[in-house]
N, C-alpha and C positions, 0 to 999 in steps of 0.2 A: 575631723581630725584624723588623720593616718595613724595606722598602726605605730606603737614605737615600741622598739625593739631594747633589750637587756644594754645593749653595748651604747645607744643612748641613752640611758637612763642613767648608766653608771657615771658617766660627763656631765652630771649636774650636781650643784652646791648642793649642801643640807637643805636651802632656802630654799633654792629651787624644787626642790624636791617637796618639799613641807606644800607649797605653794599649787605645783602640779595634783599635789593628792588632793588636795581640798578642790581643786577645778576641775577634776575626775569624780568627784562625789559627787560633786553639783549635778553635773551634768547626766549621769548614771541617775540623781533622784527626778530631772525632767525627766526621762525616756522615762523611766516608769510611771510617772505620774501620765504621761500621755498613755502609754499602753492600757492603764488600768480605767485611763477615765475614755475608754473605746474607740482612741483615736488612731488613725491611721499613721505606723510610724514607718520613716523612708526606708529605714534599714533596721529591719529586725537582730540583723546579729550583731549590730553595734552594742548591743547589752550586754554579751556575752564579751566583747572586745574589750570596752570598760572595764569590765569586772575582772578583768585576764591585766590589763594595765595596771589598775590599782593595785595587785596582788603584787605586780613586780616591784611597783614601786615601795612599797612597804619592806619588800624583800632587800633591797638595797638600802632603806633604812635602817631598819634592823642590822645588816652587817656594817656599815658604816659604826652604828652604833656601839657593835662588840670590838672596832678598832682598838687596841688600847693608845691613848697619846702618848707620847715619848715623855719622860717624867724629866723636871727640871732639875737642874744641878747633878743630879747620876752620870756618871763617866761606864761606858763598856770600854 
C-alpha cells in the first residue's frame, strides 16, 4: 500500500474510515508478527508507515467526531 496522505484521508466516510483502521491494524499486527517470529521482512519501515497512517486516521476520526451536527427544528 502507498503512503496516504491527510488530504486523502479526510475524503473518506466515517465507514470508510472505521474500515481502513481496522485493515491498518491487521496488517501492522502481520509485519510484527513476522518481524518477531525472525523473519525476513521486505520493508522494514513499512512499520513505522502503518503506525504514521493509523495515527492519521484516528486523528480525522476524532475530529469528525467533535463536529457538532446541525440540531433539527433551530432556525439561526
Amino acid at each position: 500500500m502507498p503512503i496516504v496522505r491527510m488530504k486523502d484521508i479526510r475524503k473518506w466516510s466515517m465507514e470508510e474510515l472505521e474500515k481502513k483502521l481496522e485493515e491498518y491494524r491487521a496488517e501492522l499486527l502481520e509485519q510484527r508478527a513476522l518481524q518477531a517470529s525472525g523473519g525476513a521482512i521486505e520493508n522494514p519501515g513499512r512499520i513505522k508507515e502503518i503506525r504514521k497512517t493509523i495515527a492519521r486516521t484516528l486523528t480525522v476520526i476524532n475530529e469528525q467526531k467533535k463536529i457538532p451536527e446541525p440540531e433539527k427544528g433551530k432556525t439561526t
